[in-house]
C-alpha positions as CSV (number, residue, x, y, z in Angstrom):
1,X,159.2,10.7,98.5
2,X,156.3,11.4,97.0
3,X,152.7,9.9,97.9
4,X,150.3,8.4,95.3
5,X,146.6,8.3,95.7
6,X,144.3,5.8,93.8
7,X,140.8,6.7,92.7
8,X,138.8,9.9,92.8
9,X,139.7,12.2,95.6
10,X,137.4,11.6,98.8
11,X,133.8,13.4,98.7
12,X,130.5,12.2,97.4
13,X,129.9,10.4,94.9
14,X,127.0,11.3,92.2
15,X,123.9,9.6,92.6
16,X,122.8,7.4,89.8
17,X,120.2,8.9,87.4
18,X,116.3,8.0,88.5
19,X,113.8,7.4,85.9
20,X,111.1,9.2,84.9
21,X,108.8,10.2,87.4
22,X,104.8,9.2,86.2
23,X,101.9,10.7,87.8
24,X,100.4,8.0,89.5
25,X,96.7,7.1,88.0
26,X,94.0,8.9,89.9
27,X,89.9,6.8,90.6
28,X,87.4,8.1,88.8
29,X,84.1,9.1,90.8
30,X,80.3,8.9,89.8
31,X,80.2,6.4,86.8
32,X,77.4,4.6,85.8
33,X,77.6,0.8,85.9
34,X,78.2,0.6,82.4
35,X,81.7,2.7,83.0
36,X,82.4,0.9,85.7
37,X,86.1,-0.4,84.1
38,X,87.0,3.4,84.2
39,X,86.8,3.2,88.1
40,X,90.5,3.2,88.7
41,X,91.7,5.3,86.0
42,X,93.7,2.1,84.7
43,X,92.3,1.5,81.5
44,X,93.7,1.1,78.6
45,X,92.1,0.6,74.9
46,X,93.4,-2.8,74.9
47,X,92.5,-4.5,78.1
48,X,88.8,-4.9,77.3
49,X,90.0,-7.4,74.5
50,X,92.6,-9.1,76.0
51,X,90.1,-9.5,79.1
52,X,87.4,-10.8,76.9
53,X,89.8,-13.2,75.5
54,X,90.6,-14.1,78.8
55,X,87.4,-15.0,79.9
56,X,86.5,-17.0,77.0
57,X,89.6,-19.3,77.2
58,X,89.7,-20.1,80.6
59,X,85.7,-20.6,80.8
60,X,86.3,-22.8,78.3
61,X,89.1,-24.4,80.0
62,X,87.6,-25.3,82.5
63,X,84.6,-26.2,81.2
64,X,86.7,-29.1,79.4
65,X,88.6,-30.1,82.6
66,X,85.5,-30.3,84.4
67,X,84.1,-32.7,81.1
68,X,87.6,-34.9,81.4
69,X,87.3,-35.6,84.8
70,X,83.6,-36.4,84.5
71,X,84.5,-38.7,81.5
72,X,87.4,-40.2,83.1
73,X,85.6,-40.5,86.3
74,X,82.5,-42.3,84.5
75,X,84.9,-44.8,82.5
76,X,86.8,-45.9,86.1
77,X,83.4,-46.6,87.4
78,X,82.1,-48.6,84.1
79,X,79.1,-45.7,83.8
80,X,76.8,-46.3,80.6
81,X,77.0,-44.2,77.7
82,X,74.4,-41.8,76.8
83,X,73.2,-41.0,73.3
84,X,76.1,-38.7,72.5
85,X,78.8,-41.2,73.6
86,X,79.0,-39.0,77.2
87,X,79.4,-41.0,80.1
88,X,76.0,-41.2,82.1
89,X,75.9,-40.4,85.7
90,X,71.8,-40.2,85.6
91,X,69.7,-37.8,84.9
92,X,69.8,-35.1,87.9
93,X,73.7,-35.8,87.6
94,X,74.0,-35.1,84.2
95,X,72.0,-31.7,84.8
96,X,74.1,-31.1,87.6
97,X,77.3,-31.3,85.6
98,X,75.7,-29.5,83.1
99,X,74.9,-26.2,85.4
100,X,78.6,-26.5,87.0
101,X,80.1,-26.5,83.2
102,X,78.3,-23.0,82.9
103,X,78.6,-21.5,86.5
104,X,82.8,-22.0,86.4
105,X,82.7,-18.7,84.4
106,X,81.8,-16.7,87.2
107,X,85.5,-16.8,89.3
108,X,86.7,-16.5,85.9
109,X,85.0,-12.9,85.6
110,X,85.9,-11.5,89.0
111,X,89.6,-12.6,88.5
112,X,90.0,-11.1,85.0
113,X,88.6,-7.8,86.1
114,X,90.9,-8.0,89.1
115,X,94.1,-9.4,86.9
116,X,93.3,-8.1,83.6
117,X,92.0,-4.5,83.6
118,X,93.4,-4.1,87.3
119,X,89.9,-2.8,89.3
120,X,88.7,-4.5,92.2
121,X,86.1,-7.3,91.1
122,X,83.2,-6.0,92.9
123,X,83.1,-3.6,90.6
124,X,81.2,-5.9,88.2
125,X,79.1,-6.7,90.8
126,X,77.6,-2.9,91.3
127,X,78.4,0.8,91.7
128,X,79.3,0.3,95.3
129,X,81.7,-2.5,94.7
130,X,80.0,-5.2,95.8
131,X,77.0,-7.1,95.8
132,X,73.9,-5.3,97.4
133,X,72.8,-8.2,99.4
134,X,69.5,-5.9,100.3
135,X,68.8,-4.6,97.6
136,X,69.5,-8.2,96.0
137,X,66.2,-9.5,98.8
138,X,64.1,-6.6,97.6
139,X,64.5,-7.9,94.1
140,X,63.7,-11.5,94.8
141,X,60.4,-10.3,96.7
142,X,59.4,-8.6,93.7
143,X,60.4,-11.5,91.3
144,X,58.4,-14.7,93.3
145,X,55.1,-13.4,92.9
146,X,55.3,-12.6,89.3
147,X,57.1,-15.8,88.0
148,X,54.6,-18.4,90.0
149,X,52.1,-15.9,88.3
150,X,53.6,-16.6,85.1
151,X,54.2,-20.6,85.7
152,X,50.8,-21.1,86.9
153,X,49.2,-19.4,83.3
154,X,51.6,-21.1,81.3
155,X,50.4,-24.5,82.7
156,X,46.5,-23.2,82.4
157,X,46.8,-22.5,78.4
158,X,47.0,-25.5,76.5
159,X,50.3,-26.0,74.5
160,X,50.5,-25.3,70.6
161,X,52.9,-27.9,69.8
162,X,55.3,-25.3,67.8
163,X,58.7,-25.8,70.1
164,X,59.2,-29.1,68.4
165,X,57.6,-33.1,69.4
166,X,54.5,-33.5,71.5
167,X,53.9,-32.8,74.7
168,X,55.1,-35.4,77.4
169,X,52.8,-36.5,80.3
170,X,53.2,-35.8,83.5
171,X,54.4,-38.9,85.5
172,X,55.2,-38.0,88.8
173,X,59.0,-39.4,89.8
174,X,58.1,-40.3,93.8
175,X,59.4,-38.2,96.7
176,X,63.5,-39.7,97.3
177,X,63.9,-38.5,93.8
178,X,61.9,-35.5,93.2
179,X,64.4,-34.3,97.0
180,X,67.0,-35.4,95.0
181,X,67.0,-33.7,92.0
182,X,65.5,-30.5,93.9
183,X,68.4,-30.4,96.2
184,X,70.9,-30.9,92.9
185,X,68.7,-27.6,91.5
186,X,69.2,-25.6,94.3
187,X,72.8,-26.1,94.9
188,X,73.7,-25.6,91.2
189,X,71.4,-23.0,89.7
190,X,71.9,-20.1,91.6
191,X,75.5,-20.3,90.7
192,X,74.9,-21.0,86.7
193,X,72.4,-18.0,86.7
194,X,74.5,-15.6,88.3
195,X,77.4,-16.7,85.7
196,X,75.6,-15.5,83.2
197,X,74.4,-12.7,84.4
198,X,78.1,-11.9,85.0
199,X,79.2,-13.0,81.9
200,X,76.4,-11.0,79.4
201,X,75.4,-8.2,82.1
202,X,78.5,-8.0,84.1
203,X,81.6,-8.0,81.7
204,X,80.2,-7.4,78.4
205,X,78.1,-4.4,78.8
206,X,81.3,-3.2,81.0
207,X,83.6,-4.2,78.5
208,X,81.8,-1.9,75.5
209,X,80.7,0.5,78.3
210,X,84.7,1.0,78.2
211,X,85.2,2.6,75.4
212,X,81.4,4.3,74.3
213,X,79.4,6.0,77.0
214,X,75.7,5.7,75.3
215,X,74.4,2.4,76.8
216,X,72.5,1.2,74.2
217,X,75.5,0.2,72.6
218,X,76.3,-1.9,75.3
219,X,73.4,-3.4,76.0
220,X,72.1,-4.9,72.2
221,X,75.3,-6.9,71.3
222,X,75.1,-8.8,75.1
223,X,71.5,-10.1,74.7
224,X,72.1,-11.5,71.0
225,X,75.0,-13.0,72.0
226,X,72.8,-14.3,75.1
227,X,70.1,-15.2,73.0
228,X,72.6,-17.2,70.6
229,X,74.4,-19.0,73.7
230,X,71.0,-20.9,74.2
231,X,71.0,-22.1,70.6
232,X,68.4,-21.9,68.5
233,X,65.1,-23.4,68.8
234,X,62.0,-21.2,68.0
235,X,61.8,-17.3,66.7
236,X,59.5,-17.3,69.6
237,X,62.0,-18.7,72.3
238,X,64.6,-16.8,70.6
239,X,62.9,-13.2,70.5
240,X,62.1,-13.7,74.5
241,X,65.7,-14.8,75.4
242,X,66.8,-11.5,73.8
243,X,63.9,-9.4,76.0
244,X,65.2,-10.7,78.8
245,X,68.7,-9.7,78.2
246,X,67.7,-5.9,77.1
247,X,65.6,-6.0,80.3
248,X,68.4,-7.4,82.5
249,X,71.0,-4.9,80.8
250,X,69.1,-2.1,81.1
251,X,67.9,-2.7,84.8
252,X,72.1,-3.1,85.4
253,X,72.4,0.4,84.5
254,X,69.3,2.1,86.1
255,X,70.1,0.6,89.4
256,X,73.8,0.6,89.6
257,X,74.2,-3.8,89.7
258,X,73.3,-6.9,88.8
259,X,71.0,-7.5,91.7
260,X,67.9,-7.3,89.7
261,X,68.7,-9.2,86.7
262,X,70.4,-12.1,89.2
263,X,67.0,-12.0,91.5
264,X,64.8,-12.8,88.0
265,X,67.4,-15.3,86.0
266,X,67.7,-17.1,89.9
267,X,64.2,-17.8,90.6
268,X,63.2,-18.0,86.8
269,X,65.8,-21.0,86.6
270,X,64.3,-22.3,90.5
271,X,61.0,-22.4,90.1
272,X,61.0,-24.1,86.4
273,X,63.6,-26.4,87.1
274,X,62.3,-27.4,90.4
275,X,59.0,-28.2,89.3
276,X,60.8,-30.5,86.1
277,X,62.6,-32.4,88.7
278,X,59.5,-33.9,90.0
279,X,58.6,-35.2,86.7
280,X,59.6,-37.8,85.2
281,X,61.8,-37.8,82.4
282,X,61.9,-33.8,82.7
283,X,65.4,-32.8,83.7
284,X,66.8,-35.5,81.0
285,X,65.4,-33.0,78.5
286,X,67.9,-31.1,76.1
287,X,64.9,-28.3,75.9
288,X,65.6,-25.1,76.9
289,X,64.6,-21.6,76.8
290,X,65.1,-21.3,72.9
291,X,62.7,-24.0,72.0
292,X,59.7,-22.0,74.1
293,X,56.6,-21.8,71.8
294,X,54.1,-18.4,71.2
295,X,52.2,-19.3,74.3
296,X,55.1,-19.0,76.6
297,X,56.6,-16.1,75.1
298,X,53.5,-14.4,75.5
299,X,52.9,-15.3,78.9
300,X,57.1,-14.9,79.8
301,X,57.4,-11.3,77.8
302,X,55.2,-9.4,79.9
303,X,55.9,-10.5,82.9
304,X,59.4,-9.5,82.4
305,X,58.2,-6.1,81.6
306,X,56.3,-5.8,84.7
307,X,59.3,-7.3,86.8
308,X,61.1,-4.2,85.1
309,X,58.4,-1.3,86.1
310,X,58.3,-2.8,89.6
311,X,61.9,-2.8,90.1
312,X,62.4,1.0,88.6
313,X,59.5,1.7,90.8
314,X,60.7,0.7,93.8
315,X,65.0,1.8,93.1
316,X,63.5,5.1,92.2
317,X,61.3,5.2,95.7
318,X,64.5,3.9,97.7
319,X,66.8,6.4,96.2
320,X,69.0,3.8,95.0
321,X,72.2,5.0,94.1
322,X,73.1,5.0,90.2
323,X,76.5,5.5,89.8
324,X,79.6,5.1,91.8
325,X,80.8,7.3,94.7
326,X,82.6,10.8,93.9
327,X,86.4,9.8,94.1
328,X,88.5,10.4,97.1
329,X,90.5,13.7,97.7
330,X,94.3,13.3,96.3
331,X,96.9,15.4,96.7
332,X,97.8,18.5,94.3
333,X,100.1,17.6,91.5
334,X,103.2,17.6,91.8
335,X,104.6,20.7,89.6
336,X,108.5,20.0,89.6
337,X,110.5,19.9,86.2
338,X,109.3,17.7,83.7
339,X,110.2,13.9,84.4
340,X,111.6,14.6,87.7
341,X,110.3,12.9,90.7
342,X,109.0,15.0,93.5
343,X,111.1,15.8,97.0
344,X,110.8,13.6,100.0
345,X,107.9,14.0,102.0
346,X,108.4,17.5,104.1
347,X,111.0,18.4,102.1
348,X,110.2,22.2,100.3
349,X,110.0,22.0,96.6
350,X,111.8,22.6,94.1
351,X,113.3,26.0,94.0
352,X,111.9,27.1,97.7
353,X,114.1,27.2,100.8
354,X,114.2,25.8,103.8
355,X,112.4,27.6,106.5
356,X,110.0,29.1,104.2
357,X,106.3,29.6,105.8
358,X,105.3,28.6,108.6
359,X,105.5,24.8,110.8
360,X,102.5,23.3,111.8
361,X,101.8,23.8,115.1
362,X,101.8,21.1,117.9
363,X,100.0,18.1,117.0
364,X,99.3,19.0,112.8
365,X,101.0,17.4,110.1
366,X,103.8,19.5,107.8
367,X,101.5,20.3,104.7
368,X,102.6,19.4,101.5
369,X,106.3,21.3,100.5
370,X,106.5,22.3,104.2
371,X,110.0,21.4,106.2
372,X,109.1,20.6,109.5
373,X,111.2,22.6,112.2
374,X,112.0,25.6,110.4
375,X,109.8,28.9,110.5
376,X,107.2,29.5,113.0
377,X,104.0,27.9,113.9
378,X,100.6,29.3,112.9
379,X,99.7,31.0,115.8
380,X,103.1,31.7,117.6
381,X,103.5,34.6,119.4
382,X,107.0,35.5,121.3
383,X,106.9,35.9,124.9
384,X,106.5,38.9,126.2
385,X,109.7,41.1,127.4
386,X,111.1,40.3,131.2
387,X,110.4,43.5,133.2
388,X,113.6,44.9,133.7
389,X,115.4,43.9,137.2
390,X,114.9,46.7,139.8
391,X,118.3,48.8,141.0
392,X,119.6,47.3,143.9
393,X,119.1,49.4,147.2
394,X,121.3,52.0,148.5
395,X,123.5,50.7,152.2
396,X,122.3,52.4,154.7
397,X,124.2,55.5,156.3
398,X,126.4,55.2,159.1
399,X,125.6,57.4,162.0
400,X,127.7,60.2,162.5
401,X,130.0,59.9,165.7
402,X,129.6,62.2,168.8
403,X,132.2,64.7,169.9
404,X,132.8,62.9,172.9
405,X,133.8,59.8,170.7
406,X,136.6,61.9,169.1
């Protein structure tokens, strides 16, 4: 009788072939804000574009679902229609809407840095990524003096008329609506202001800042393309809008963030708004930036410049930090075979045996390639050698018997 057996005889069986082992990618340390989508040492060639495609779809997504719902929203509620066939929710409304439209591009920019070119979203913020909420206070102290300054001589000089239709009087609106629209200003502007600073400093200058390292490069394209976002009006209100972007851009890069350029867009947008909601008519306007006539521009221009120098001054005084932390401490690479994925951790490498070197001694960690319990630890010393057991002692003698005991 003879016994039969099935299968491959008992042992192990061979373990299924791994892929190839990648070095994982290592942070990059000390970039300037510009470089900033190098941070992680993710990037690829491509992820700048498809991120910039990202960001403009889904701005403009929900740009239009914020539009649909407002139009919707208006026809339920039989609202009048406005000269463009819009639904009319009023004039401090309408701006409102109008702000929140723009200001919706600002998650959009965090979560395509986060998604698309896989760094953590402060990074668009600053160097240190996040938002310098001090250094962002220092910047708005700096900024209120100079743009009341600026307001206050604009209103002095008589206008020239060049921006396009004449000059509206000033008809105070009365104090519930002048709150009003102030309140509707102050929730919304901050937010649209910082969306495009974001948007043109943030992603854009990061975006070329990808792939060139000169900054210039990065900074010329963003403030014609923020220029042309305002439309066009004037070559005076045109030729300021793109100052303000080269100064904004190139105040991002000498201080590490977008602090400085928020702190100036913020209260710019503030202060002129505010004032236009208390007068009548004002905040209906479609004017903007573009349409700003010689006399503004040469009032806005250098007060920009002087925001600049003050802000330098004062980063430079603070020892504000530039560019990004050195990167932390990783291990060595692994040097195995080609492809092949490294031991376990306190296994020895490739090649090495067991026991090799040294343990860590009592509370250390096995170094990398070390097999703990094998070997001696660094600073072991044998015991020293048991004195040798004295010889036992002799029995002591008998006495010797007498004669008379014979």
């Amino acid at each position: 009788m003879t016994t039969q057996f099935y299968g491959p005889p008992y042992g192990p069986y061979p373990a299924p072939p791994l892929p190839p082992f990648h070095e994982p990618p290592r942070p990059v340390g000390e970039l300037p804000y510009h470089r900033m989508a190098l941070a992680t040492g993710r990037h690829r060639w491509w992820r700048p574009l498809v991120g910039t495609a990202v960001v403009t779809v889904g701005a403009f997504v929900l740009m239009l679902v914020i539009v649909v719902v407002s139009e919707v929203a208006g026809a339920a509620l039989d609202r009048p229609l406005d000269a463009d066939d819009m639904r009319s929710w009023g004039g401090v409304a309408d701006t409102a809407i109008s702000l929140v439209t723009i200001a919706v591009a600002l998650p959009v920019v965090l979560l395509t840095a986060r998604w698309i070119q896989a760094r953590p979203a402060g990074t668009v913020s600053s160097v240190a990524g996040r938002l310098r909420w001090r250094w962002l206070g220092w910047c708005l102290a700096l900024a209120l003096p100079l743009i009341l300054l600026s307001f206050g001589v604009s209103m002095l000089i008589p206008e020239s008329g060049d921006a396009g239709g004449d000059a509206q009087g000033m008809e105070w609106v009365g104090l519930p609506t002048f709150l009003y629209g102030l309140a509707a200003v102050c929730l919304t502007v901050p937010f649209q202001a910082a969306a495009e600073e974001y948007v043109f400093r943030g992603w854009l200058v990061q975006a070329v800042g990808a792939w060139v390292r000169w900054p210039w490069i990065a900074v010329v394209p963003q403030a014609l393309l923020f220029a042309a976002a305002h439309g066009w009006g004037t070559a005076w209100g045109f030729a300021d809008l793109v100052v303000f972007g080269v100064v904004c851009a190139v105040l991002a890069i000498r201080t590490g963030g977008l602090e400085a350029g928020i702190a100036l867009h913020v209260l710019n947008n503030l202060i002129g708004m505010g004032v236009a909601a208390g007068i009548a008519g004002a905040l209906e306007s479609d004017e903007t930036a573009a349409d700003m006539d010689w006399v503004g521009a040469v009032v806005d221009i250098p007060m920009v410049l002087l925001y600049a120098a003050a802000v330098l001054w004062l980063a430079h005084r603070r020892k504000l930090r530039r560019v990004s932390p050195p990167a932390p401490e990783t291990p060595p690479s692994y040097a195995g075979p080609a492809g092949a994925w490294p031991p376990p951790y306190g296994m020895p490498p490739y090649g090495a045996m067991p026991g090799a070197g040294p343990v860590p001694g009592y509370g250390q960690v096995p170094g990398y390639g070390q097999f703990p319990g094998h070997g001696r630890s660094a600073g072991y010393a044998p015991p020293p050698p048991a004195a040798p057991a004295p010889p036992p002692a002799a029995p002591p003698a008998e006495p010797e018997a007498a004669d008379g005991d014979k």
